[in-house]
gemmi code that builds the backbone of each chain (N, CA, C; Angstrom):
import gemmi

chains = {
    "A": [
        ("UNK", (0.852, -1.194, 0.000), (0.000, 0.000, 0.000), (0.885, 1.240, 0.000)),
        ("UNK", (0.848, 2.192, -1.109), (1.914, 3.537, -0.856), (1.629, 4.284, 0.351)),
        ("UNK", (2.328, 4.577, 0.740), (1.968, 5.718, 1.902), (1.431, 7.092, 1.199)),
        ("UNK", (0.809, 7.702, 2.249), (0.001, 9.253, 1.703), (1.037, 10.210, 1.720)),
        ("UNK", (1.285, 10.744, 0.777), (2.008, 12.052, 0.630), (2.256, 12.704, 1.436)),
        ("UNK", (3.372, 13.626, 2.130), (3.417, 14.242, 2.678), (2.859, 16.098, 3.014)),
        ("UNK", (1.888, 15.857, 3.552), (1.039, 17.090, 3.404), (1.704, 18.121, 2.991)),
        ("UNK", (1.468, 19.017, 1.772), (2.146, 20.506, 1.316), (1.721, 21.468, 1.880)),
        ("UNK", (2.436, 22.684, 2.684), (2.280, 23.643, 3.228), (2.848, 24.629, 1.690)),
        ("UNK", (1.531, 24.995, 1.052), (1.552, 26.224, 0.032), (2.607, 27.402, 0.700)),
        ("UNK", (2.454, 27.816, 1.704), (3.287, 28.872, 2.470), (4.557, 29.085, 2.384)),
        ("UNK", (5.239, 27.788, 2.279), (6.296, 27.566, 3.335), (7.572, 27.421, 1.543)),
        ("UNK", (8.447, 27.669, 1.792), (9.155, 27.625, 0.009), (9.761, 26.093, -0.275)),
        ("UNK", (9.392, 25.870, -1.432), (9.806, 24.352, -1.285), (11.610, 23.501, -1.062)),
        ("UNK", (11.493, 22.519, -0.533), (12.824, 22.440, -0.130), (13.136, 20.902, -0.379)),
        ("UNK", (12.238, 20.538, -1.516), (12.058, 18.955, -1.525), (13.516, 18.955, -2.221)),
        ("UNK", (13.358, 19.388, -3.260), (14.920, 18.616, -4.520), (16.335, 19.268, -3.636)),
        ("UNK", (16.521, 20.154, -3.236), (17.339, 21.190, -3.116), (17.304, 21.537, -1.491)),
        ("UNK", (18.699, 21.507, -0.397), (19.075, 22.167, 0.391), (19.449, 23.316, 0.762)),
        ("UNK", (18.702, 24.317, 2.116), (18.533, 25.425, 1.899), (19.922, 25.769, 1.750)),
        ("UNK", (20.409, 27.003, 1.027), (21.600, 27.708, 0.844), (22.152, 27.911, 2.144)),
        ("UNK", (23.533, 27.423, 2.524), (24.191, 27.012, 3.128), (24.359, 28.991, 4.168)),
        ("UNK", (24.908, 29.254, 2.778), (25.392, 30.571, 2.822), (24.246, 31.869, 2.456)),
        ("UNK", (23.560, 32.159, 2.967), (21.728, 33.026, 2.307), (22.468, 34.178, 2.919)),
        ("UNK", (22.151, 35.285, 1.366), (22.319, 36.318, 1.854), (21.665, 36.976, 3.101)),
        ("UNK", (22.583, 38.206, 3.247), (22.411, 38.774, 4.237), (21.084, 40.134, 4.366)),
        ("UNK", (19.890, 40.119, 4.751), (19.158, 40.636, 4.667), (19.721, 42.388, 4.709)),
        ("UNK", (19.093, 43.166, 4.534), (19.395, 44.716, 4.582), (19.723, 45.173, 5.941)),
        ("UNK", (18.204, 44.081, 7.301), (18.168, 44.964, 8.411), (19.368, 44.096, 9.172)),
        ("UNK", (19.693, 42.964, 8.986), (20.944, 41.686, 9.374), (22.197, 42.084, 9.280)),
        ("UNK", (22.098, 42.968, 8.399), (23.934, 43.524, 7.900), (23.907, 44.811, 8.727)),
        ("UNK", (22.745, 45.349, 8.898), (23.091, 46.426, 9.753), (23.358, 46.234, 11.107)),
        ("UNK", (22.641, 45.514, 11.683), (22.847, 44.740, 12.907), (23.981, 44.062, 12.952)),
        ("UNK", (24.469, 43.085, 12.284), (25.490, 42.611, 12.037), (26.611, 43.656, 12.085)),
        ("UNK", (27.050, 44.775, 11.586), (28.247, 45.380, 11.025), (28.230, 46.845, 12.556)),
        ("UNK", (26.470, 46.675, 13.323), (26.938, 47.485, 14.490), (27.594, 46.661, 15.558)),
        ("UNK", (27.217, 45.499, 15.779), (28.239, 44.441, 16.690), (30.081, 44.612, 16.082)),
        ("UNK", (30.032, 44.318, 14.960), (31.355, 44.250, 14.717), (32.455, 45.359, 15.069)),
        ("UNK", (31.636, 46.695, 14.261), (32.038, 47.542, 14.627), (32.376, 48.024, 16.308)),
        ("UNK", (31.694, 47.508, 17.646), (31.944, 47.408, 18.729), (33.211, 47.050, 18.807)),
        ("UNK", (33.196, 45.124, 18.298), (34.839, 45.013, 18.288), (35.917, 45.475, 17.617)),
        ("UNK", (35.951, 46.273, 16.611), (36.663, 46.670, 15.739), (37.935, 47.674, 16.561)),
        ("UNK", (38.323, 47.613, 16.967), (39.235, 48.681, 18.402), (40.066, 47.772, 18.813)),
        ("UNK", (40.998, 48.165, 18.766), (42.320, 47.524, 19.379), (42.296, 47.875, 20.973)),
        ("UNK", (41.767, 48.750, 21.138), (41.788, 48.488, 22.670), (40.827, 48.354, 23.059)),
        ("UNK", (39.506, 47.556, 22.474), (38.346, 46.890, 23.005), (38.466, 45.587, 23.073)),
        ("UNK", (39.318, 45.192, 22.085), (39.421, 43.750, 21.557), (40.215, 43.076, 22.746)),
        ("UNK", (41.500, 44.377, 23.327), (42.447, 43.630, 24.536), (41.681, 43.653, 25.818)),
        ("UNK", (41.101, 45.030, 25.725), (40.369, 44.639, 26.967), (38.987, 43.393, 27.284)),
        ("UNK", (38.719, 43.409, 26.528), (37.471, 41.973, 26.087), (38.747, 40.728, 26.268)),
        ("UNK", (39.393, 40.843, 25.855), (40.274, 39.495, 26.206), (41.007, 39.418, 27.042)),
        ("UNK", (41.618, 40.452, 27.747), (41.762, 40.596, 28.940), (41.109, 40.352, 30.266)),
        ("UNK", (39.450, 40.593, 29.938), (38.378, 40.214, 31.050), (38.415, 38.839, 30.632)),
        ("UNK", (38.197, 37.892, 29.699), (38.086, 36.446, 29.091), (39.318, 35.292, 29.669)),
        ("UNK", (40.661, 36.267, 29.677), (41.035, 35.658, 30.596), (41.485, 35.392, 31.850)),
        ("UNK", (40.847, 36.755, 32.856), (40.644, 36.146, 33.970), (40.033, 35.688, 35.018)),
        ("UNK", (39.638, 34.734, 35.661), (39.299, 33.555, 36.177), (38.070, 34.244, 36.864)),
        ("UNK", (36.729, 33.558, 35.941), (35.522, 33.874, 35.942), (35.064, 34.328, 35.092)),
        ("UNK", (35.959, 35.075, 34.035), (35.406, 35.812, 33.175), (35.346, 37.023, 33.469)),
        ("UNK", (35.970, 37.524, 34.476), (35.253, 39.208, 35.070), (36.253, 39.253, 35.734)),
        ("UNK", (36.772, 41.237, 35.461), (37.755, 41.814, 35.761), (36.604, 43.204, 36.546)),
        ("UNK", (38.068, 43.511, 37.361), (37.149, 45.029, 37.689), (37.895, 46.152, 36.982)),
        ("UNK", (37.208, 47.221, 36.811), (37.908, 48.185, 36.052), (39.542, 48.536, 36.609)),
        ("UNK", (39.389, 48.902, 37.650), (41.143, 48.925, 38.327), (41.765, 47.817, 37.770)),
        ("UNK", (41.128, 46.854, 37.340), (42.479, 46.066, 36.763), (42.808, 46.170, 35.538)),
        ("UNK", (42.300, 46.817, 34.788), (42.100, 47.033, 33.521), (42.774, 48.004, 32.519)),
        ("UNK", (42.817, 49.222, 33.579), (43.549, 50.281, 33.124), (45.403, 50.065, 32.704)),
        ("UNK", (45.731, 49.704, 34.109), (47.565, 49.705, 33.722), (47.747, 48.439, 32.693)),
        ("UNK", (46.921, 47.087, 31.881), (47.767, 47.063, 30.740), (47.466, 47.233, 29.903)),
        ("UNK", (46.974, 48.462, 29.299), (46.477, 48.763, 28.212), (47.691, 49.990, 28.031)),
        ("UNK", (47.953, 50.871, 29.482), (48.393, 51.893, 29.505), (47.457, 52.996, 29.192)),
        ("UNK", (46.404, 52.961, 28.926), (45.016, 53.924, 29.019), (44.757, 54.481, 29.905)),
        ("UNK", (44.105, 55.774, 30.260), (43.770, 56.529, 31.332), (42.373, 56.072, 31.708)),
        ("UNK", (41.651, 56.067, 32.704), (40.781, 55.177, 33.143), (39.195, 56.113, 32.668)),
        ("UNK", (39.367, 56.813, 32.057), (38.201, 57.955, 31.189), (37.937, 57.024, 30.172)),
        ("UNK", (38.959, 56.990, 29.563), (39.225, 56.084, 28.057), (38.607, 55.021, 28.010)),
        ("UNK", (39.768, 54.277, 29.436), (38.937, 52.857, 29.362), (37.113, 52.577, 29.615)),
        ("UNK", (36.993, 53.082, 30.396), (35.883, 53.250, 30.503), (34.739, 53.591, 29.444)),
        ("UNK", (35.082, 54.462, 28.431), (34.364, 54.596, 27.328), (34.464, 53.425, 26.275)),
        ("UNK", (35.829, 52.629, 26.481), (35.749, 51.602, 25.465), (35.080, 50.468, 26.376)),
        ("UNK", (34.817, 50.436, 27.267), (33.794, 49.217, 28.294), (32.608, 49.674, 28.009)),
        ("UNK", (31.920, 51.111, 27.999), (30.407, 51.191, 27.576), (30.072, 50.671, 26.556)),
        ("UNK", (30.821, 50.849, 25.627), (30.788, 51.075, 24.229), (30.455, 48.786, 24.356)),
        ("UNK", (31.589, 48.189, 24.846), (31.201, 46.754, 24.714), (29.840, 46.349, 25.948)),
        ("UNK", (29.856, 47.305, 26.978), (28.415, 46.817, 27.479), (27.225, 46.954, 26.771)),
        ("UNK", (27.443, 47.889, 25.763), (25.743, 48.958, 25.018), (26.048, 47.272, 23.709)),
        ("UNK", (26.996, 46.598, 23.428), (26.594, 45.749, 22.224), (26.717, 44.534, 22.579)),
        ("UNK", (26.589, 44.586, 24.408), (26.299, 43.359, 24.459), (27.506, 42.132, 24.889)),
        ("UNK", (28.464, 42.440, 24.607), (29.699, 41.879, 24.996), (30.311, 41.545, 26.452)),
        ("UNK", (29.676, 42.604, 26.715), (29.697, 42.482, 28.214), (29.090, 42.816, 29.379)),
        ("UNK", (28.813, 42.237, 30.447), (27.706, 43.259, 31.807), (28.448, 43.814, 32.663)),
        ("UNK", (28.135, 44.817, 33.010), (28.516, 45.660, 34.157), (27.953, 45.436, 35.641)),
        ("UNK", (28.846, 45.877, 36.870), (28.065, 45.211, 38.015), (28.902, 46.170, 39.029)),
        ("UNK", (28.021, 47.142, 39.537), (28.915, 47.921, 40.898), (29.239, 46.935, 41.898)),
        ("UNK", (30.173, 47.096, 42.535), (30.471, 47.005, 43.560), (31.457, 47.782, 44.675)),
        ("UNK", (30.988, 48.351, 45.730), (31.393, 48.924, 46.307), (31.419, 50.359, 45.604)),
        ("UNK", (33.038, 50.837, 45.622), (33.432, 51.576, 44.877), (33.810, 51.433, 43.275)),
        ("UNK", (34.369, 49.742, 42.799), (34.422, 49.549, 41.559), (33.362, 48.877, 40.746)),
        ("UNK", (33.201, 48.928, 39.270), (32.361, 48.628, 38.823), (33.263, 47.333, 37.944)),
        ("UNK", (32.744, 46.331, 37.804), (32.880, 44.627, 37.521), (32.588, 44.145, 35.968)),
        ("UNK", (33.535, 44.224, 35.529), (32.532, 43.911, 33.870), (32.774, 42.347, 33.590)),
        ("UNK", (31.922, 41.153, 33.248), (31.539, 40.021, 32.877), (31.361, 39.731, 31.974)),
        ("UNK", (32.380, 38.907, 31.079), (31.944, 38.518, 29.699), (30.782, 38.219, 29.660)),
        ("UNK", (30.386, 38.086, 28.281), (29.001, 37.879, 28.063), (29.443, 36.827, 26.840)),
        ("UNK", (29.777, 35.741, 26.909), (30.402, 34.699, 26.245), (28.951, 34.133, 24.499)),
        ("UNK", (28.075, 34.308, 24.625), (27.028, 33.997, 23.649), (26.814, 35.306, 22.598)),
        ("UNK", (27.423, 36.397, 23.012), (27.212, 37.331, 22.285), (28.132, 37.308, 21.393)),
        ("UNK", (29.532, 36.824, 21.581), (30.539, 36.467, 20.592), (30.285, 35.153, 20.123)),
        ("UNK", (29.741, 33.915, 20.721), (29.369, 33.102, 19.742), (28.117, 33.309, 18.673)),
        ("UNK", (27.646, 33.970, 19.100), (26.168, 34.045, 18.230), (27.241, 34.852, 16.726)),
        ("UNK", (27.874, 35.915, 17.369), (28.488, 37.134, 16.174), (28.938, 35.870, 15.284)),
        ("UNK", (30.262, 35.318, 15.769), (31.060, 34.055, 14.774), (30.124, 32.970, 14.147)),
        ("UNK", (29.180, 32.776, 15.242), (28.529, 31.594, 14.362), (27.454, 32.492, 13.254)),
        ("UNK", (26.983, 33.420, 13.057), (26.092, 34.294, 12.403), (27.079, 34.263, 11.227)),
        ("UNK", (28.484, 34.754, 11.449), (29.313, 35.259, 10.130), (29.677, 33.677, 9.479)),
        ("UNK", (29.747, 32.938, 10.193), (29.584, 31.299, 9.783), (28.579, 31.337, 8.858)),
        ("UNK", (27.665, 31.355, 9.157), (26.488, 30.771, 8.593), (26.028, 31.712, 6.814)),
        ("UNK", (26.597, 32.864, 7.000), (26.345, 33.625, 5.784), (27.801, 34.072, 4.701)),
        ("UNK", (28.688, 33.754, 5.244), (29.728, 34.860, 5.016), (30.509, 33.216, 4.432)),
        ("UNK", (30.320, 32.113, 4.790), (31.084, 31.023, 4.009), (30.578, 30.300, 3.476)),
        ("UNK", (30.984, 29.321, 2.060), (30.228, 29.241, 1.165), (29.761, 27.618, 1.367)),
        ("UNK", (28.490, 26.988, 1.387), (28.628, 25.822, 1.537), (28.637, 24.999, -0.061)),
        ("UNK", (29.992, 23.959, -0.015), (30.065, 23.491, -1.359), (29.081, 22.532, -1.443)),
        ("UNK", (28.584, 22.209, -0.877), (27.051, 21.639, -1.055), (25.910, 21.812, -1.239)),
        ("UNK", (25.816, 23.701, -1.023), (24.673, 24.387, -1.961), (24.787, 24.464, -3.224)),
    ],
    "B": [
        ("UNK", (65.175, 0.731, 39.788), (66.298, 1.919, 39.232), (65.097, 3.239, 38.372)),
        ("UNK", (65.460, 4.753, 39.898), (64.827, 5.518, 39.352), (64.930, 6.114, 37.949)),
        ("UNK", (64.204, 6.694, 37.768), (64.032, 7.188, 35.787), (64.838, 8.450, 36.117)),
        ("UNK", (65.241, 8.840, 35.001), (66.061, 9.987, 35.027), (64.881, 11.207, 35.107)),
        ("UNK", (64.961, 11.997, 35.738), (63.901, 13.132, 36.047), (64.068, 13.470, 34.070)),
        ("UNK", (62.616, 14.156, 33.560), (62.625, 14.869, 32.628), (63.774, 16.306, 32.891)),
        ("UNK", (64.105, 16.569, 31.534), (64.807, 17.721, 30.912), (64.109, 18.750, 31.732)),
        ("UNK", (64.357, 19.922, 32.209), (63.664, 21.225, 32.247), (64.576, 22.187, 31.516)),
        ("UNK", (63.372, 22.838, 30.762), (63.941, 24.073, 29.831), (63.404, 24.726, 30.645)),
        ("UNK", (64.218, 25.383, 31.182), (64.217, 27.090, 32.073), (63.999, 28.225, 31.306)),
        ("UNK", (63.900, 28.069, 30.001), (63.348, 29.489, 29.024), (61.601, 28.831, 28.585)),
        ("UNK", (61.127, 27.834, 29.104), (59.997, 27.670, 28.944), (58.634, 27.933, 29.706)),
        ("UNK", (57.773, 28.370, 30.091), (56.906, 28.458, 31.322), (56.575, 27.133, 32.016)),
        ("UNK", (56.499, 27.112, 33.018), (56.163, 25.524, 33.209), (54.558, 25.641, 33.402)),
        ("UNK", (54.067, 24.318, 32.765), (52.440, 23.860, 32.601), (52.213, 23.015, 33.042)),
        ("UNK", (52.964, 22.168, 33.975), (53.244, 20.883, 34.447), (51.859, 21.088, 35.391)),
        ("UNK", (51.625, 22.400, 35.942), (50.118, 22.239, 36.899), (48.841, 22.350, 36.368)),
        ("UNK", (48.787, 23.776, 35.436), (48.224, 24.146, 34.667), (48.104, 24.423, 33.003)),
        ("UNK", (46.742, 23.436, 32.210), (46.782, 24.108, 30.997), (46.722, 25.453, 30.779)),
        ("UNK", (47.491, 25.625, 29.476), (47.769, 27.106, 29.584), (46.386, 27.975, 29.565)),
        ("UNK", (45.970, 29.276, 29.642), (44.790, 29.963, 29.595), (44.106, 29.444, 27.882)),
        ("UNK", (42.749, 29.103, 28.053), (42.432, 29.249, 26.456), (41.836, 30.551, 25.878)),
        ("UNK", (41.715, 31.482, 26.864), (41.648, 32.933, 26.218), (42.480, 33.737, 26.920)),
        ("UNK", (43.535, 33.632, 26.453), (44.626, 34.274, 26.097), (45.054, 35.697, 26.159)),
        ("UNK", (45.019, 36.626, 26.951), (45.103, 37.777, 26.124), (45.979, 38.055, 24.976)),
        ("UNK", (44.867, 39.526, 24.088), (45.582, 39.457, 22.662), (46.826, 40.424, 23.171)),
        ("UNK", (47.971, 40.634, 22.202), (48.874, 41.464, 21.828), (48.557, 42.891, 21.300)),
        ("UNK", (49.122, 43.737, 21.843), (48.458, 45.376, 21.176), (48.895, 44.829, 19.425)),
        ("UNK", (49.703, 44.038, 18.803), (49.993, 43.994, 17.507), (49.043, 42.852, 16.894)),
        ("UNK", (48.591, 41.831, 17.826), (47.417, 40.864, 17.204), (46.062, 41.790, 16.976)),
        ("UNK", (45.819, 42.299, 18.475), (44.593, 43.354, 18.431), (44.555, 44.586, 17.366)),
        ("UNK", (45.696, 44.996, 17.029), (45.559, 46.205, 15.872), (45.620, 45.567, 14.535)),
        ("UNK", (45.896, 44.102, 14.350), (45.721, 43.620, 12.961), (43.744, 42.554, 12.816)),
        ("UNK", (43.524, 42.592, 13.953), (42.467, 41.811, 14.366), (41.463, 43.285, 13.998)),
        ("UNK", (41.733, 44.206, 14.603), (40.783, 45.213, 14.539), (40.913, 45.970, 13.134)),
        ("UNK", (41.443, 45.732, 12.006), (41.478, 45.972, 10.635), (40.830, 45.179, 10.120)),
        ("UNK", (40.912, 43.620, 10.511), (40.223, 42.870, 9.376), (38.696, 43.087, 9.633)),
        ("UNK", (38.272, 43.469, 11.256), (36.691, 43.396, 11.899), (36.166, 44.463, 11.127)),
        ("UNK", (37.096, 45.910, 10.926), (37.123, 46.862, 10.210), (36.567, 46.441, 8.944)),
        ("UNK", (37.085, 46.335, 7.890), (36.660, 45.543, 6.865), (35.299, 45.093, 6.552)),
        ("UNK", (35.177, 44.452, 7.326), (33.771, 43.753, 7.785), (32.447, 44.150, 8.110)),
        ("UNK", (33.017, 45.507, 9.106), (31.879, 46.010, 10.185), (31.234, 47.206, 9.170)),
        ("UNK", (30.776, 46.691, 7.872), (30.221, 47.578, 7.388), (28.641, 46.816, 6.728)),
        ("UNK", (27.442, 47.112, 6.561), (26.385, 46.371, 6.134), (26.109, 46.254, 4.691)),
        ("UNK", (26.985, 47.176, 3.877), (26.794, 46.921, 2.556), (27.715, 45.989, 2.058)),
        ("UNK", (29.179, 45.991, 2.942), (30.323, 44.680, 2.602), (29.920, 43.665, 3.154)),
        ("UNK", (28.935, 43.204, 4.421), (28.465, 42.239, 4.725), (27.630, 41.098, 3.698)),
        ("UNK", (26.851, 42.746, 3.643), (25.626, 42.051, 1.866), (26.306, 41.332, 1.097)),
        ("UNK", (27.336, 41.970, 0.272), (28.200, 41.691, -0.664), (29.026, 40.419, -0.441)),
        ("UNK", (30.052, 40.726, 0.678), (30.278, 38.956, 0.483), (29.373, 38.039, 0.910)),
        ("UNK", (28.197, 38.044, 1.732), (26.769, 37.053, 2.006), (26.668, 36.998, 0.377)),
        ("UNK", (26.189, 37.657, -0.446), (25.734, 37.469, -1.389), (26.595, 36.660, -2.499)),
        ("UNK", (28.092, 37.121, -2.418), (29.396, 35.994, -2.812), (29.271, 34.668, -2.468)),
        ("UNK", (29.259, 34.398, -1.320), (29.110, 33.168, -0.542), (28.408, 32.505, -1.144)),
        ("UNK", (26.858, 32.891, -1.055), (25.840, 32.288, -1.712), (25.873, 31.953, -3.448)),
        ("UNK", (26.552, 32.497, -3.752), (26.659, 31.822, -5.333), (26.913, 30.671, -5.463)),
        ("UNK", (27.181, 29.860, -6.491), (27.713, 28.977, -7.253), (29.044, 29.107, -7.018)),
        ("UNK", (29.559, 27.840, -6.490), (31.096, 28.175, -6.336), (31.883, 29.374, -5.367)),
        ("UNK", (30.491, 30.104, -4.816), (31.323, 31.065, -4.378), (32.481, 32.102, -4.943)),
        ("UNK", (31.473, 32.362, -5.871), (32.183, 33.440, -6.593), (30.880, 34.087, -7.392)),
        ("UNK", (31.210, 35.329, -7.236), (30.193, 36.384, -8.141), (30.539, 37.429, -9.126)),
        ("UNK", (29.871, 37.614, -10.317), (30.838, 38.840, -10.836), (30.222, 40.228, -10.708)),
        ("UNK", (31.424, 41.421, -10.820), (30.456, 42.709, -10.252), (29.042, 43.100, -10.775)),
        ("UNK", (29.336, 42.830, -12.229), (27.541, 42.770, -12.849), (26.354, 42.372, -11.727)),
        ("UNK", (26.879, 41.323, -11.076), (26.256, 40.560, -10.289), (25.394, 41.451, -8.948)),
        ("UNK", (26.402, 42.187, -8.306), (26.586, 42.656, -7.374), (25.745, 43.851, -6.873)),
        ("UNK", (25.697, 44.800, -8.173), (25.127, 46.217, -8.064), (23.752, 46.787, -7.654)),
        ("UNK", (22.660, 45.389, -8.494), (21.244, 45.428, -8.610), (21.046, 44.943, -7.046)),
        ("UNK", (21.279, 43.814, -6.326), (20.603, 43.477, -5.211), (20.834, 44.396, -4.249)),
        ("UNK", (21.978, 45.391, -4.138), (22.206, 46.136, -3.010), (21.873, 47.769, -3.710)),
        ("UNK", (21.323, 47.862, -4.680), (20.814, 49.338, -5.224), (21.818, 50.382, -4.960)),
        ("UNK", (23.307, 50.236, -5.264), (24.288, 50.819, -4.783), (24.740, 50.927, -6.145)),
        ("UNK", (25.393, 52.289, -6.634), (26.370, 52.161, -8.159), (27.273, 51.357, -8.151)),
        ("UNK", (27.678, 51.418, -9.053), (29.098, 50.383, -9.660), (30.313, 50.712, -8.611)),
        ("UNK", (30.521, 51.971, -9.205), (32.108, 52.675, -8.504), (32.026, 52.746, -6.629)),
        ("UNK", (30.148, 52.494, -6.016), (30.041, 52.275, -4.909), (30.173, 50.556, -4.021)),
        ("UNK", (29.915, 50.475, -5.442), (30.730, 48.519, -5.002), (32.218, 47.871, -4.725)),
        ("UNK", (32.367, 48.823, -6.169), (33.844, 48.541, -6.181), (34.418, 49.041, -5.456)),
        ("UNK", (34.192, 50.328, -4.731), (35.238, 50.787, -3.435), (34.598, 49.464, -2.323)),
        ("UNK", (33.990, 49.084, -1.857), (33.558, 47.967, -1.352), (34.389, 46.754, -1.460)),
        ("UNK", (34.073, 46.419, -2.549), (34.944, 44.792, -3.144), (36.348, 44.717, -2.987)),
        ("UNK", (36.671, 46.611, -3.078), (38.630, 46.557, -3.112), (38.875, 46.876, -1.954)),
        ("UNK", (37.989, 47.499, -0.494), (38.363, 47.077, 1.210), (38.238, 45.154, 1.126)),
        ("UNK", (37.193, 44.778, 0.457), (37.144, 43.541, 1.019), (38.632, 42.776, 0.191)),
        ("UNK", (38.837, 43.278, -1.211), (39.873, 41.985, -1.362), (40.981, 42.465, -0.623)),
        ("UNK", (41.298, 43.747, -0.148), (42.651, 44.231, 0.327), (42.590, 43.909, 1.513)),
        ("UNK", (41.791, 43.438, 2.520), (41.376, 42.410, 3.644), (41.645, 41.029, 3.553)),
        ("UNK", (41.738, 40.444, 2.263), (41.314, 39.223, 1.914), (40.500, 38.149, 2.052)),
        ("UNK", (39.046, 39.001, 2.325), (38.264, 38.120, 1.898), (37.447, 37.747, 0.783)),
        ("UNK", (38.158, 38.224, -0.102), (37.956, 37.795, -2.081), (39.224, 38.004, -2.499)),
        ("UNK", (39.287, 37.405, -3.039), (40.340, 37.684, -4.635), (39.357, 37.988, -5.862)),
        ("UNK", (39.723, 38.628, -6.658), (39.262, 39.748, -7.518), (40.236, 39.176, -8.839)),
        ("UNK", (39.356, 38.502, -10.137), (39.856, 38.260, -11.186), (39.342, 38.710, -12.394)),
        ("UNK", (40.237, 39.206, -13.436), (39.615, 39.859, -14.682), (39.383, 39.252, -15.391)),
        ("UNK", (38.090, 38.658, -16.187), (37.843, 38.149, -16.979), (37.198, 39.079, -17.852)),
        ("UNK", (37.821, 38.901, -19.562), (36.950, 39.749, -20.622), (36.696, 41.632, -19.686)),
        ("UNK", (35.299, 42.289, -19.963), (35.300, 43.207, -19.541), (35.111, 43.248, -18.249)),
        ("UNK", (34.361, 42.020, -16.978), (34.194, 42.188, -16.277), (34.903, 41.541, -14.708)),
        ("UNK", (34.781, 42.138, -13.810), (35.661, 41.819, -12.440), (34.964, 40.147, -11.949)),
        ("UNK", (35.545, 39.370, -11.316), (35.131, 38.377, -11.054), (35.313, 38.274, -9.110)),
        ("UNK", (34.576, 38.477, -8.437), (35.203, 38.162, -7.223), (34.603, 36.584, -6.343)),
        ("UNK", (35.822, 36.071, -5.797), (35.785, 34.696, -5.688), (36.273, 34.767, -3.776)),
        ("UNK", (35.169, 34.175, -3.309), (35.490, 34.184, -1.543), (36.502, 33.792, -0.887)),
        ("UNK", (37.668, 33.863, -0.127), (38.222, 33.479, 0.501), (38.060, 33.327, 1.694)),
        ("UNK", (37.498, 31.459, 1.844), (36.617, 31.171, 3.208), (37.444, 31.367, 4.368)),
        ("UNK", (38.631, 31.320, 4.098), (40.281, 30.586, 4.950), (40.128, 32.109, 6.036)),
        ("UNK", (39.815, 33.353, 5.353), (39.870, 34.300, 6.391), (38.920, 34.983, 6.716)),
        ("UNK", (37.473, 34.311, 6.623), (36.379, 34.598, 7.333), (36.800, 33.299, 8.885)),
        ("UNK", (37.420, 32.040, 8.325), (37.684, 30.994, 9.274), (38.740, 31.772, 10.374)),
        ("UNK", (39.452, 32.185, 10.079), (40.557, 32.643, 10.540), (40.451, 33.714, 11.782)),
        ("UNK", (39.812, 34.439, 11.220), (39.089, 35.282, 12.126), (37.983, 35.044, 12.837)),
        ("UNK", (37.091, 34.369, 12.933), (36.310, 33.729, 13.959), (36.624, 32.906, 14.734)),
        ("UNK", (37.974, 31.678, 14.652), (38.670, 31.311, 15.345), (39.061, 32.314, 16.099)),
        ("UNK", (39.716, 33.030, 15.562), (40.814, 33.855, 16.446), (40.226, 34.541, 17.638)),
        ("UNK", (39.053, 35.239, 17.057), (37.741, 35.504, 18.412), (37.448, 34.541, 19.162)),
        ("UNK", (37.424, 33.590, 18.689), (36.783, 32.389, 19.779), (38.223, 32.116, 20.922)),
        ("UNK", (39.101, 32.100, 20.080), (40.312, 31.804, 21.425), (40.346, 32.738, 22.278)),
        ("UNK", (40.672, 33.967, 22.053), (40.848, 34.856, 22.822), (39.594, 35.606, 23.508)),
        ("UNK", (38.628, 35.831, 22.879), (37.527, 36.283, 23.733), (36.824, 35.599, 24.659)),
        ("UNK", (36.631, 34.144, 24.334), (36.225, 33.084, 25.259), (36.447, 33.185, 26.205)),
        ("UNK", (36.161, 32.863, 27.542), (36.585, 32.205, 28.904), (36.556, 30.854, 28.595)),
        ("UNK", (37.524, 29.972, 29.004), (37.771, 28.749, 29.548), (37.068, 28.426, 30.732)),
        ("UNK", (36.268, 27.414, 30.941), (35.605, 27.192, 32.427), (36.851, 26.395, 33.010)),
        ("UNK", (37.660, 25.773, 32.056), (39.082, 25.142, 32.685), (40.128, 25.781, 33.449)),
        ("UNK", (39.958, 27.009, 32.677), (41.543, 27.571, 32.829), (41.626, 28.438, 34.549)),
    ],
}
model = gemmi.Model(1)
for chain_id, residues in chains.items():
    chain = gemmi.Chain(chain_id)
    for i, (resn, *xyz) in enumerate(residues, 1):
        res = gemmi.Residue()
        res.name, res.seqid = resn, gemmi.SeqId(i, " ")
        for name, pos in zip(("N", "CA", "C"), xyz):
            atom = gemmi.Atom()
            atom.name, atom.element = name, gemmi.Element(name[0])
            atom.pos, atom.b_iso = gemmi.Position(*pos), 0.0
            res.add_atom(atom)
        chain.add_residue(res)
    model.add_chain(chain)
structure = gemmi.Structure()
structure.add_model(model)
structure.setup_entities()
């Protein structure tokens, strides 16, 4: 006895012969979103200080520790820490007198795996 | 009959307790070449453009190709296409009258690695 067809959803774009494109462009509002994250990291002294908090133990530095190796004045640094709290990269957390910044570890995987998913080509599309 | 103790190289760090950190901090000279290529990148019309590379056939598109989906002129692509190949993420070939640009996956890979090491926290380390 054949089995019954698999019900067609008219809606939905067909995907029977063909796997979706590996690599699908990048929508208008995606690239903008996309290229304001990047642009966050794009700074040489966002990038050290983001990896600087990444590696130490917890993930979270306090600002006093932050300043002497960059050699930055602590105005500076501080504007390049808003700048990665406002995109997400990282949280902020008073304490006491210093304020605590915490990677935010999914916001850089989501960025890499996003530029994964569009930006390389699958030879199987 | 005891074993001869291992060699110690005294110009080496010893790891004998600990694997080394897996996020690393970057170098002010990794971070200022890291923050050129993000550069490159962190723009939404070069995003489009190589998404839209990617997604071809083979991963490669020619500028003809390029102009109509992002409603941008010619000479506004091509300043585009020549940050991205001088980045290297295309190579750019002349065929007949028109430009051919072809993806280079190796440093979209390259650079998302490189984020992932260093921005990461290790729950190990």
């Amino acid at each position: 006895m054949p089995l019954d067809p698999l019900p067609v959803d008219a809606t939905e774009p067909s995907t029977a012969c063909c796997p979706p494109l590996a690599g699908a462009p990048m929508t208008a509002e995606d690239a903008a979103r996309t290229a304001r994250s990047l642009k966050a990291l794009a700074d040489p002294a966002r990038l050290r200080l983001l990896s600087i908090i990444a590696a130490h133990a917890g993930g979270e530095a306090c600002v006093c520790d932050l300043t002497e190796p960059l050699g930055l004045s602590q105005p500076t640094v501080s504007h390049h820490l808003k700048v990665l709290t406002e995109a997400g990269f990282v949280t902020r957390e008073k304490r006491g007198v210093w304020a605590y910044y915490t990677l935010a570890p999914a916001a850089v995987q989501e960025l890499t795996a996003h530029l994964g998913t569009h930006l390389l080509h699958s030879r199987n599309a």
